[in-house]
N, C-alpha and C positions, 0 to 999 in steps of 0.2 A: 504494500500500500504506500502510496508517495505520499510528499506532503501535502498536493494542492489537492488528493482525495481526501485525507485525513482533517484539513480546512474546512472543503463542502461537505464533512460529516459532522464534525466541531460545529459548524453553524447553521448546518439543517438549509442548504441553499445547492443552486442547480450550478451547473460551471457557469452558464453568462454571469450570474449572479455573481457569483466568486471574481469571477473575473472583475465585473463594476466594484464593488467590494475592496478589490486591493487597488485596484486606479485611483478609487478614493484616498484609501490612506497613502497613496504615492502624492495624490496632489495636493494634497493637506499640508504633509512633512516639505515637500516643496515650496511650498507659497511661505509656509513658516518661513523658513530658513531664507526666501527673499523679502522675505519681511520684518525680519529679527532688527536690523539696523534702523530702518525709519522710523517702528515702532518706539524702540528706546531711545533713535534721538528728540521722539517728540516728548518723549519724560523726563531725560536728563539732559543738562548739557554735559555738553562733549567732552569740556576737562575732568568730570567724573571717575574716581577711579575705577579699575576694572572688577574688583569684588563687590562694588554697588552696582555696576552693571549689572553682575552677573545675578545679583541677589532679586533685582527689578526683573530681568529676564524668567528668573524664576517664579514668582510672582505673576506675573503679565502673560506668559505664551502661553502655557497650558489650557486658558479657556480662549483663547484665540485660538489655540488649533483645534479644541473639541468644534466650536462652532464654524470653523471650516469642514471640517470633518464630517458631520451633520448638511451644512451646506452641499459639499461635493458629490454626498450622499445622495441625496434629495433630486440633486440632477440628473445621476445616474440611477436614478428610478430603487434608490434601498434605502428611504426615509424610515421604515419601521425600523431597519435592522440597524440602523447606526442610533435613532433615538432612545432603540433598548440599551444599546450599550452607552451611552451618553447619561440616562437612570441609570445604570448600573454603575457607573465612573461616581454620578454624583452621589451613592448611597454609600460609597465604600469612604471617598473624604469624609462624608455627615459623621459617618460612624467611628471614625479615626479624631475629628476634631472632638464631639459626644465622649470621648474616651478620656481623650485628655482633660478637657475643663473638668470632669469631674472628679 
């Protein structure tokens, strides 16, 4: 059994599916990473050192790619199946910060 069958069993989808599926998160991960620099230069200025960068990077991109993520989805016709796992991303933080404060 290869991987990309092992995937379309993992997520209960046909190969096109699979197929729009990973194009999504290929152009998600892409557009991030052409977007990592404008993003933070609209938040910091430039002479910032690079551990604030990185700390605002951290901070800031993660739901900028989920909601590309979800976007790219959406276009390539698998809005339920990125929405699920978008609820699923945001249950597992809820439950991780729920943890801590208390």
């Amino acid at each position: 059994m290869n991987v990309f069958t092992r995937m379309r069993a993992r997520w209960g989808v046909g190969p096109w599916e699979a197929i729009a599926i990973l194009i999504a998160f290929s152009l998600a991960g892409l557009t991030t990473v052409r977007i990592k620099d404008p993003v933070i230069g609209l938040i910091l200025p430039p002479t910032s050192s690079g551990w604030v960068q990185w700390a605002v990077y951290l901070v800031v991109m993660p739901p900028i790619y989920q909601v590309l993520l979800l976007g790219y989805g959406t276009l390539l016709g698998q809005f339920y199946f990125f929405w699920a796992k978008l609820k699923a991303v945001a249950r597992f933080v809820g439950s991780r910060i729920s943890r801590t404060s208390a």
